[in-house]
N, C-alpha and C positions, 0 to 999 in steps of 0.2 A: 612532236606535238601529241602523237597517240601514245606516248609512254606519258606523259604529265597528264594526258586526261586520267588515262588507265592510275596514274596514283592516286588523282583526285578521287575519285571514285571510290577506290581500297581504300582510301582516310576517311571519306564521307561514313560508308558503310563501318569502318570502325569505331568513329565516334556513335552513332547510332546505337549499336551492339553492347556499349558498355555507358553510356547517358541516356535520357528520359528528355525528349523535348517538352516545353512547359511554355503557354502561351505569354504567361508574366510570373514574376518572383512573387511566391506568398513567403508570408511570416513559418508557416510550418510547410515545411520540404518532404512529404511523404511521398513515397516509393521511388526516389530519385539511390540512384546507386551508385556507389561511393567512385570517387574519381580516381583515374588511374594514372593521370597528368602529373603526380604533385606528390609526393611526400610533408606529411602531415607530424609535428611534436606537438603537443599539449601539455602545458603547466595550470596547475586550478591551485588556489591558495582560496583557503578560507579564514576569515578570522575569529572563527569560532570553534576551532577545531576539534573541542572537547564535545560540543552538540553533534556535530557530525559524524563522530568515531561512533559514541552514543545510539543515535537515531538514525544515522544514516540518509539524514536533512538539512539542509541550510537552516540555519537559524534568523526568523525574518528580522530586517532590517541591521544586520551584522558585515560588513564589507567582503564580495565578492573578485576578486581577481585572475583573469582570465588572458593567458599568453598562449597564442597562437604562431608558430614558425614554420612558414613554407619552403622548400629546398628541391632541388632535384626537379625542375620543370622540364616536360616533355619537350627532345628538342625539335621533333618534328613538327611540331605546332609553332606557330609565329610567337601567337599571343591568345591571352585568357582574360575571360573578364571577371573578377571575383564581384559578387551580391552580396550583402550583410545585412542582417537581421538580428537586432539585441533587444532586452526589454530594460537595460539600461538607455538605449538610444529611443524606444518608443515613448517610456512614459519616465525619466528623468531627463529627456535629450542630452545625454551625455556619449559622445562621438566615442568610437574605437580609434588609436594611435596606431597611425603603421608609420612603417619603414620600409626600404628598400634598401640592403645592403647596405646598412648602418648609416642612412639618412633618411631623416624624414620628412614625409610625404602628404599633401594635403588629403583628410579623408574624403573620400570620393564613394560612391554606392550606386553602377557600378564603378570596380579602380582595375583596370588592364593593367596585367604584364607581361612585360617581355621576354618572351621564355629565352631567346638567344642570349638577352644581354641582363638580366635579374637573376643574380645567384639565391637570394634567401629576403622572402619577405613575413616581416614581424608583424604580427596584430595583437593588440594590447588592449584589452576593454577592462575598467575597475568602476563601481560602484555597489552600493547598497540593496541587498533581497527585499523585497515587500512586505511592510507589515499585511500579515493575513490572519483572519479568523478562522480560517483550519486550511489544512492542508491543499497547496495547489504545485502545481507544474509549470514550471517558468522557464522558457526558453533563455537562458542568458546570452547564449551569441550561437548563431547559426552562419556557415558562407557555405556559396555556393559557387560552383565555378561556371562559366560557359564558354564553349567552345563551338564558336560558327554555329549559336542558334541551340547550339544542343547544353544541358545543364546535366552535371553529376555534383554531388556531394560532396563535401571537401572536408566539415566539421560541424558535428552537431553535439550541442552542449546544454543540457537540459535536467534540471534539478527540483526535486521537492523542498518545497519551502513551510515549515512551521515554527512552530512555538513550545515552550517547555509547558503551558497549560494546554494548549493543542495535545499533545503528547501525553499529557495527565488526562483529559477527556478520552482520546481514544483507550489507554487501556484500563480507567475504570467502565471503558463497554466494552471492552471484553470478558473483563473478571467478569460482570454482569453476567453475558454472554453465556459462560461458560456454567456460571450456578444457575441460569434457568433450564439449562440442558440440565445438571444434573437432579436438579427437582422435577424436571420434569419426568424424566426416566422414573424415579422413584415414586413418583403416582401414576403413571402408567403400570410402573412394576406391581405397586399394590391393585390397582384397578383390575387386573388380571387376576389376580388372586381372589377379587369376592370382594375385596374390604371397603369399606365404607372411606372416602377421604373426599367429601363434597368440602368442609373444612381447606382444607389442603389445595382444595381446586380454585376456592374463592381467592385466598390469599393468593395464587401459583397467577390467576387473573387480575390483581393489583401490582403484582412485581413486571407484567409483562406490558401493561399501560406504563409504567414507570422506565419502561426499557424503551418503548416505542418515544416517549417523549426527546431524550435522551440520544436518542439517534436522531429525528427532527434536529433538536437545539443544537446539535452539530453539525450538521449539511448548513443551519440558519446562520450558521458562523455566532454562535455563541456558547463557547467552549466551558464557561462557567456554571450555566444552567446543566448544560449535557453533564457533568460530570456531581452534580446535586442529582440528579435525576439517575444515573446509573447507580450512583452508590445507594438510591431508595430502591431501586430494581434489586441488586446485591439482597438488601437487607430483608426485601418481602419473597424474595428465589430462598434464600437460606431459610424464613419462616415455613416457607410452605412444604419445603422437603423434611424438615424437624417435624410437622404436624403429620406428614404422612408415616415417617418412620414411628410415630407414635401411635397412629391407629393403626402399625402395622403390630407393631410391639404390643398394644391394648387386647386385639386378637389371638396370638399368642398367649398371651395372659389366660384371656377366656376359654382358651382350647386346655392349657394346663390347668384350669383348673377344673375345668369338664371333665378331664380322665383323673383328676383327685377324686373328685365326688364320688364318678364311677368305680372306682378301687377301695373309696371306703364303702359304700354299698356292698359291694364283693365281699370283703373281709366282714362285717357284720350278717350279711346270710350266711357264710361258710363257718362263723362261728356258734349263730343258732340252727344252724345243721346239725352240727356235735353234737348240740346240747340236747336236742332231739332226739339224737339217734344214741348218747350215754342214756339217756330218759329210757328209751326204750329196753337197754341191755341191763337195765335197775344199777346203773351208776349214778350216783348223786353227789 
């Protein structure tokens, strides 16, 4: 009797030390730690795999396929209860397929097994990404295990989802981005210098409303205006650094030609010095 309590106890505290009790299942499972019960394979199939290679995104509304294989269940544990969480099941209810050693199994959420007597259980979720107006984070299938009240991790599967104008939107704000940076250094650069570029600063303050829009129309999930509006930002970033390098250039000009003036003054005294000083030795 005092050795079964004494184990109970070293298993309670065990699970404890490596799971995170959790009063209910949410949809997103933060700080829960991965479970030690369970051997975990993962297969992802996209069907768009040239976007993905690409952008390193789901492409929205492109078919998703998501295979999950459990194996190697702890034997000192009776039984586990697996939790699932998809956004295939939230908002197209379309269920995950299991199995239990190559039969299957009505889905359940939670669906207990039996760690004695379940060698390998399959979870199979397939459907469609969401069409989205820019960029979001979709959980495609989450489970979770429990063990006598305590929950760890099992598999967390979670993707960015856009679009090939999503995609065109973001990096004409960046190119933006990166010409307002460098027009801007470049009236800075000359403003340091003395030079006149209120020109330069006007324009530099039309390109940067055009850039603010542009980031707006994209958070607003409309990728078409953001990207009319970045490439006006582009275009007024590139004017205003051209207008600056030009009254930096115009200055130059005026400095070259300050020391001509002065050099031909020079040479005209230095030549009626001469004639001066031949005047006076009676050379004529």
């Amino acid at each position: 009797m005092k050795k079964k309590l004494l184990f109970s106890l070293i298993l309670a505290f065990f699970l404890m030390s490596i799971c995170m009790g959790v009063g209910a299942i949410a949809k997103e499972q933060a700080n829960l730690q991965e479970s030690k019960f369970v051997e975990v394979a993962t297969r992802i199939e996209y069907e768009d795999y040239d976007f993905f290679n690409s952008y390193g995104r789901v492409k929205n509304g492109s078919v998703v396929t998501i295979e999950v294989v459990l194996t190697n269940f702890s034997k000192p544990i009776d039984k586990s209860d697996l939790t699932f969480y998809s956004y295939f099941l939230e908002k197209e209810n379309i269920e995950p397929t299991i199995s239990v050693d190559g039969k299957s199994k009505e889905y359940k959420s939670p669906f207990t097994v039996n760690h004695g007597r379940d060698k390998e259980v399959k979870i199979l979720v397939r459907g469609k990404a969401p069409e989205v107006k820019k960029i979001e984070n979709i959980t495609f299938l989450n489970i979770t295990q429990g063990v006598k009240g305590e929950y760890c991790s099992v598999e967390s599967i979670k993707r960015a989802v856009s679009s090939e104008i999503i995609e065109d939107a973001i990096i004409a704000i960046d190119e933006a981005r990166e010409k307002l940076n460098s027009a801007n250094w470049t009236i800075a650069n000359a403003t340091e210098k003395g030079i006149d570029v209120s020109e330069a600063d006007t324009t530099f303050e039309t390109a940067s409303l055009y850039f603010k829009d542009a980031e707006e129309a994209y958070w607003d999930g409309w990728p078409k205006e953001s990207i009319e509006a970045a490439t006006n930002a582009s275009y007024y970033a590139e004017l205003a650094k051209q207008e600056a390098e030009s009254a930096v250039g115009a200055k130059k000009h005026m400095s070259y030609g300050g020391l001509a003036v002065v050099a031909i003054i020079a040479i005209v005294v230095i030549v009626l010095l001469n004639r001066q000083r031949q005047r006076k030795r009676g050379i004529y």
